[in-house]
N, C-alpha and C positions, 0 to 999 in steps of 0.2 A: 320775273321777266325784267327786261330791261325798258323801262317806259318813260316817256316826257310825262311832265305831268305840273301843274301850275301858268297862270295866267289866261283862266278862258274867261271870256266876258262875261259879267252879270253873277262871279261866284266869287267872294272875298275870304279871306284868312287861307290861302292856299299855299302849303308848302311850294318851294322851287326847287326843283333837282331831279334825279333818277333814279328811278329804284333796279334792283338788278333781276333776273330770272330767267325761268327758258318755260315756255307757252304760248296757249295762245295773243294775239296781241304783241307778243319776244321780239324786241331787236336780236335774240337769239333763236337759230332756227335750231342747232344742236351741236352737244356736245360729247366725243370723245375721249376718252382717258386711260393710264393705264401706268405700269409701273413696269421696270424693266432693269439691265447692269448693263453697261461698258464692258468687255473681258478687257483683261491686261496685257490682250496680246493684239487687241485690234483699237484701230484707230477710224472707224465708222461701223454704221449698223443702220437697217432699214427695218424702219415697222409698218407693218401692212394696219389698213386702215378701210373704214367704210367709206363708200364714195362720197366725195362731197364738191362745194364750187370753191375751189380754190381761190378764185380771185374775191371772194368774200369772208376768206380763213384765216386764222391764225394759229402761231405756234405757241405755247407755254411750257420751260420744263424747271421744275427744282431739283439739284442735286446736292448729294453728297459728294466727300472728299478722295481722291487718292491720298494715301498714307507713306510720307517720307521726311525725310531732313537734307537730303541733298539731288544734287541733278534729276528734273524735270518733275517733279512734284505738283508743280501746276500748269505745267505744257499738260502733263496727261490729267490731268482734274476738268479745266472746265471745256465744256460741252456747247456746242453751237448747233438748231435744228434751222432745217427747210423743207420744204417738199419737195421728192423727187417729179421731175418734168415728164410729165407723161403717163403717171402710176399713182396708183393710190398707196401712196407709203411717204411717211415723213424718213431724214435721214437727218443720222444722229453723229454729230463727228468732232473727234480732239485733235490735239496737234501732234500726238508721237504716242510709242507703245515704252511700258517696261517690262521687267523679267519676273514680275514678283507679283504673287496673289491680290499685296494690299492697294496695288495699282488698278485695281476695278473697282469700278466707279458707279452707284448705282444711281437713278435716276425716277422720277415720274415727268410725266407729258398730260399737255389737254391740246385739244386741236377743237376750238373754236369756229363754228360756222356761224356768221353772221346773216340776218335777214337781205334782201336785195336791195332793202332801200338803203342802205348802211356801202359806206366807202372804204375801200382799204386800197394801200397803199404798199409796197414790202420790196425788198430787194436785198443787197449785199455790199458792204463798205469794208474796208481796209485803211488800219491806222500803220503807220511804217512804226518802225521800230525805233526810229528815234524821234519822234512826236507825240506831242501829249494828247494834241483833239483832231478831229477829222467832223466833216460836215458833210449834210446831204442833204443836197436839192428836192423837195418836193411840190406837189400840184398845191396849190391854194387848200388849203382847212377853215374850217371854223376850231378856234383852241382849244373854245370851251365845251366843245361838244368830242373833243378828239381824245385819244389814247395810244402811246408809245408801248412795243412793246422789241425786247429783243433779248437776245443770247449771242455768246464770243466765243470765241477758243483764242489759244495765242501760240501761234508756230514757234519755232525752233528759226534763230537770226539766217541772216543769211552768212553769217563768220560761222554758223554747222556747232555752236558751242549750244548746250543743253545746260542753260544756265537754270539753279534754285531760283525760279522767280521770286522775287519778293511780289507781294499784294502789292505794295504802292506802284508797281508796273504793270500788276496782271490784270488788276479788278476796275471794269471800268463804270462810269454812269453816264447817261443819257435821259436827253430833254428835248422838247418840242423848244425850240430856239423860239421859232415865228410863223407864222401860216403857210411858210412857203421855205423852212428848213429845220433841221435836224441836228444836233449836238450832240456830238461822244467826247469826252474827255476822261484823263488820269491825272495819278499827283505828280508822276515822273516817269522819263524813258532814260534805258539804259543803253540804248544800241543792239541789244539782241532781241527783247521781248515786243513781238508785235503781234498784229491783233485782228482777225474774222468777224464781222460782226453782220447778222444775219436780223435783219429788221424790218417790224409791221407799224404802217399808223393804223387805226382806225378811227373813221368819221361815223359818230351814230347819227341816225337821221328819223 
């Protein structure tokens, strides 16, 4: 489970920190999971899911790669999730389709329900295409009790070119800046590759 645990009065030599789990006591209520592909010919997919409270959820997904050496190799590679508004189904989406098998893309997911007393925070940012970081406003956190979590795709310019991203464009990182904001950044923009970034805090409590 996920538990507080150190500093109660009257007990000495107490670890500080948090241990992780799902149980009784769990800042986790439940988790589910699953594994799934991209086709090569679409550019979203929805997966049905058990009911949960959304405004206590999270998204996580790791993938793998689409397979190329020229135009849009990583427009179609990375993967950005949400929930869809109204439905129990997370929806899974890239930036463009290709014509060829190695452009499916397979992927796993977890969708995180956290306990009630636990904060989450999520929404949607865009970085343009010719910028490196973009930030995002949020309500007051505690830091040390907080956790970032997100996914990106990166559209096609508005110049319509299907440029080979390079990583130093496509792949981004993010940070909890401050209690009350959010940091995306990259190592460079080129004027075409820009950027979806689909994002959760969570406060455990």
């Amino acid at each position: 489970m996920i538990r507080k645990f150190g500093g109660s009065s009257g007990v000495e030599f107490q670890p500080q920190g948090v241990d992780i789990g799902v149980g009784g006591g769990s800042l986790i209520k439940s988790i589910q999971r699953g594994n799934s592909a991209m086709s090569y010919t679409s550019t979203s997919m929805e997966i049905s899911i058990s009911s949960i409270d959304k405004s206590k959820s999270i998204i996580r997904i790791s993938q793998g790669g689409a397979s190329g050496s020229s135009g849009g190799a990583l427009s179609t590679t990375l993967l950005k999730a949400t929930f869809k508004n109204g439905e129990s189904k997370i929806v899974i989406e890239r930036a463009s389709t290709m014509s060829a098998t190695q452009f499916t893309v397979q992927f796993s997911w977890e969708v995180i329900e956290f306990a009630p007393s636990c904060t989450i925070q999520s929404g949607v940012a865009t970085m343009s295409q010719n910028a490196t970081t973009a930030s995002v406003s949020i309500s007051n956190i505690d830091m040390s009790k907080s956790l970032l979590f997100f996914s990106h795709n990166t559209p096609v310019g508005t110049n319509g070119a299907y440029a080979y991203f390079d990583p130093w464009y496509a792949l981004l990182y993010g940070l909890l800046l401050s209690s009350t904001s959010i940091y995306f950044g990259r190592d460079g923009a080129d004027g075409i590759c820009s950027a979806n970034i689909s994002w959760f805090v969570v406060e455990l409590k």
